[in-house]
C-alpha positions as CSV (number, residue, x, y, z in Angstrom):
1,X,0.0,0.0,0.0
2,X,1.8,3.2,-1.0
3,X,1.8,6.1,1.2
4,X,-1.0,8.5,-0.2
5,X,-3.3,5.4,-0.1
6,X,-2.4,4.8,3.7
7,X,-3.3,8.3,4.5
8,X,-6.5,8.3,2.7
9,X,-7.6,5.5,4.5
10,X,-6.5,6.9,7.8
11,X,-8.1,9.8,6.8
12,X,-11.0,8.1,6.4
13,X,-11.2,6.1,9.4
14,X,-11.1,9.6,11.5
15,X,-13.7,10.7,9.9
16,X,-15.8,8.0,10.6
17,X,-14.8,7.7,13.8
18,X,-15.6,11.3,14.6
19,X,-19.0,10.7,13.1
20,X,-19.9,7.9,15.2
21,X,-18.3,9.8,18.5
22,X,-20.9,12.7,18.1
23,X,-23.6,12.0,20.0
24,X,-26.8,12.6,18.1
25,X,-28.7,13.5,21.8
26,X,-27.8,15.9,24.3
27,X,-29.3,15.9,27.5
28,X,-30.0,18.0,30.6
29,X,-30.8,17.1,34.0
30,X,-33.9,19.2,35.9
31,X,-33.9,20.4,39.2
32,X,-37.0,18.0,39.9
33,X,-34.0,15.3,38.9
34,X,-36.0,14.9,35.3
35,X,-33.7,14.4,32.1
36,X,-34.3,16.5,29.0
37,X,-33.2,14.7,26.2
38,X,-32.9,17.0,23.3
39,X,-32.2,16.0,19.8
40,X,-28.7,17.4,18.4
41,X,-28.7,15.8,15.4
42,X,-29.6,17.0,11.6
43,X,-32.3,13.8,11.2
44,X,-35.1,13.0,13.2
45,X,-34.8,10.3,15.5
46,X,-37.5,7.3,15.7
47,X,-35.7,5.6,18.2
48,X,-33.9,6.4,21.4
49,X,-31.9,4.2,24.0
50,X,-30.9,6.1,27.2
51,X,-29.7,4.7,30.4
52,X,-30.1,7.0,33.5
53,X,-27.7,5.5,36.5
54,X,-28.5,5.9,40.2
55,X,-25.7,5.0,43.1
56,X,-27.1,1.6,42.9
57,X,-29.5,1.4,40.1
58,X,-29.7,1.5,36.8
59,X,-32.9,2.3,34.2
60,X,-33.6,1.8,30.8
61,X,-35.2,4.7,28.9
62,X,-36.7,4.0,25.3
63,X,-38.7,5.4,22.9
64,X,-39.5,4.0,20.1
65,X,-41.8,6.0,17.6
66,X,-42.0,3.4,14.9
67,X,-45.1,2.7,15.1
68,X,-46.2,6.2,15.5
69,X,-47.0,9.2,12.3
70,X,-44.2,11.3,14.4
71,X,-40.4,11.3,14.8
72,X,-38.4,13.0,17.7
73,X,-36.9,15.7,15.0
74,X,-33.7,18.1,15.0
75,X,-34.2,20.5,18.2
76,X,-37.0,18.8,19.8
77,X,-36.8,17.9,23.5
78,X,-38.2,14.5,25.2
79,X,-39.1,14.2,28.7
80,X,-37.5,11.6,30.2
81,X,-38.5,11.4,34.1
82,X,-36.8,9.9,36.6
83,X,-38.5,7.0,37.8
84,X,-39.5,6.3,41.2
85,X,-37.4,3.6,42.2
86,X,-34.0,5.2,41.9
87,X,-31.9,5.7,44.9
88,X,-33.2,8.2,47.2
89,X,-31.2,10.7,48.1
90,X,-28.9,10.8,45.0
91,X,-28.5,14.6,43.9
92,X,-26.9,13.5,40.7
93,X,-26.9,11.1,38.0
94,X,-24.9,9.2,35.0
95,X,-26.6,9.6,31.5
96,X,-25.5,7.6,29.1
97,X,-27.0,8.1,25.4
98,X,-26.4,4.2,24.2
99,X,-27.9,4.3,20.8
100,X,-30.7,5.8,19.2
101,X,-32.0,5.0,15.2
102,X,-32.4,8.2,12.6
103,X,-35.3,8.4,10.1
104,X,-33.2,6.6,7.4
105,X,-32.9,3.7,9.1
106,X,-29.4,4.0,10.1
107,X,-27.9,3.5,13.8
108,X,-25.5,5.4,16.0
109,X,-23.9,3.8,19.4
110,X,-24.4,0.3,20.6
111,X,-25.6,-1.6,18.3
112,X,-25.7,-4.8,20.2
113,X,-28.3,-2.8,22.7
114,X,-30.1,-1.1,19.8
115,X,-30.6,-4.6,18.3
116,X,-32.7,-5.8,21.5
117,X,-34.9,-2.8,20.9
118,X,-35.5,-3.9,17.0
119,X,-35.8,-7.6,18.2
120,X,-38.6,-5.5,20.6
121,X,-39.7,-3.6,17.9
122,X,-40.4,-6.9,15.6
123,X,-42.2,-8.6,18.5
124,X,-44.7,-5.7,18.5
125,X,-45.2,-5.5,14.9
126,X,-46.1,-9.0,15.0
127,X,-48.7,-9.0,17.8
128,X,-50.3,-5.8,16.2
129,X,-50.8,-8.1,13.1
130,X,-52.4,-11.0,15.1
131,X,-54.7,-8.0,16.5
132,X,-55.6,-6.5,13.4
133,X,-56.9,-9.9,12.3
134,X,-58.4,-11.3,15.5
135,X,-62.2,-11.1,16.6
136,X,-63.6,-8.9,19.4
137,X,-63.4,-12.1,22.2
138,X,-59.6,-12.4,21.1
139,X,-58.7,-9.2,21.0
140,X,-59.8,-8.5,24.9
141,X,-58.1,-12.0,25.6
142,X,-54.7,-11.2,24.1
143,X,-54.6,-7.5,25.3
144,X,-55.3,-8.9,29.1
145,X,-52.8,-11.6,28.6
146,X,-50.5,-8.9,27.2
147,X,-51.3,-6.5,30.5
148,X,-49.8,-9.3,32.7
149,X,-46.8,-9.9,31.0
150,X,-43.3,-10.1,32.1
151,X,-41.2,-10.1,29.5
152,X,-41.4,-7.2,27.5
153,X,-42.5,-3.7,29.2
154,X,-43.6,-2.6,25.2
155,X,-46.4,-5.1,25.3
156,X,-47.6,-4.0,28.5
157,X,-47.6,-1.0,27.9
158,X,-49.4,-1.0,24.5
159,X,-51.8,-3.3,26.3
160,X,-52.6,-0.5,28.9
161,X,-53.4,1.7,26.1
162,X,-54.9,-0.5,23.2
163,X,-57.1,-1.5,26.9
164,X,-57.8,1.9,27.8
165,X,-58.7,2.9,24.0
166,X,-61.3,0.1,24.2
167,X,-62.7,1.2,27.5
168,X,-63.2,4.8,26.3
169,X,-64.4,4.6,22.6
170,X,-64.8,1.0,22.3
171,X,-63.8,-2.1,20.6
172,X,-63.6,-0.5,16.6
173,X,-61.5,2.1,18.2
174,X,-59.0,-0.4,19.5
175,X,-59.3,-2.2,16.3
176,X,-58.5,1.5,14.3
177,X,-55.6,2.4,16.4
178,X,-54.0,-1.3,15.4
179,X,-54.7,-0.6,12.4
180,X,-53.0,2.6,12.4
181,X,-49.7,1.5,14.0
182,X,-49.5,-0.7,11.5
183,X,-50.0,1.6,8.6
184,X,-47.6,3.8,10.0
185,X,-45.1,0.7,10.3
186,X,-45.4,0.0,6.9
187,X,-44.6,3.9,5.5
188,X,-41.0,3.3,7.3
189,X,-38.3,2.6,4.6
190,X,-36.4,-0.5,6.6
């Protein structure tokens, strides 16, 4: 390899090194020990991965708006509070932005993490398709079997609101706003 060729490639390693080191979130801690989480980079985000450490504990933040007609776009702020069982007493925190997907479909940070959230993401779509096609009698039985689940904190939580949707407007709503998650879904390019 002749000279010129070794610095072009070395060249070209730094800069995508310094592409992957920028951190495509910023964040700022609240007085009320919230976490802003602002969005630094020039694409929206439809994914975020952020873990908030305590002296002792450690949670996951995600949001994933996949499913959703939305993005988290350049400049916009998230709300991610605190929750309730982090150590007491702890006047400070340790953010870490751990990996986050853009509009495109491309990744920044860990992709090993980010994976478990598109392994997530994949589980969802597929229960939102066995929804869309199930009858009223299944559709209540899967949501509660969804509400009482342990292993992913998605489901439940889509459960809570797919439940409360029903509760409210009724069964056709529930049915609609399936329908729409999975529309939107589909208009992603990956």
């Amino acid at each position: 390899m002749k000279t010129s060729q070794i610095v072009l490639l070395c060249t070209l390693l730094a800069i995508c090194a310094s592409a992957q080191s920028s951190e495509p979130i910023s964040y700022m801690v609240t007085p009320s020990m919230g976490v802003i989480l602002t969005n630094s980079d020039t694409q929206p985000l439809v994914a975020v991965l952020v873990h908030i450490q305590g002296n002792k504990t450690l949670d996951v933040y995600q949001h994933d708006f996949y499913f959703k007609d939305m993005q988290f776009d350049p400049g916009a702020t998230l709300d991610a509070e605190m929750p309730n069982d982090l150590d007491v007493g702890v006047t400070s925190y340790k953010i870490t932005i751990v990996w986050c997907q853009r509009l495109d479909g491309t990744q920044w940070g860990d992709l090993k993490e980010g994976g478990k959230m598109l392994a997530q993401r994949e589980a969802t779509r597929i229960m939102l398709s066995k929804l869309a096609l199930y009858n009223d009698a299944d559709f209540q039985s899967t949501l509660s079997d969804k509400q009482r689940e342990r292993r992913s904190q998605m489901h439940v939580l889509l459960a809570h609101r797919l439940q409360e949707i029903k509760d409210k407007d009724g069964i056709a709503a529930a049915h609609a706003e399936v329908a729409w998650m999975l529309k939107n879904a589909a208009n992603r390019k990956f």
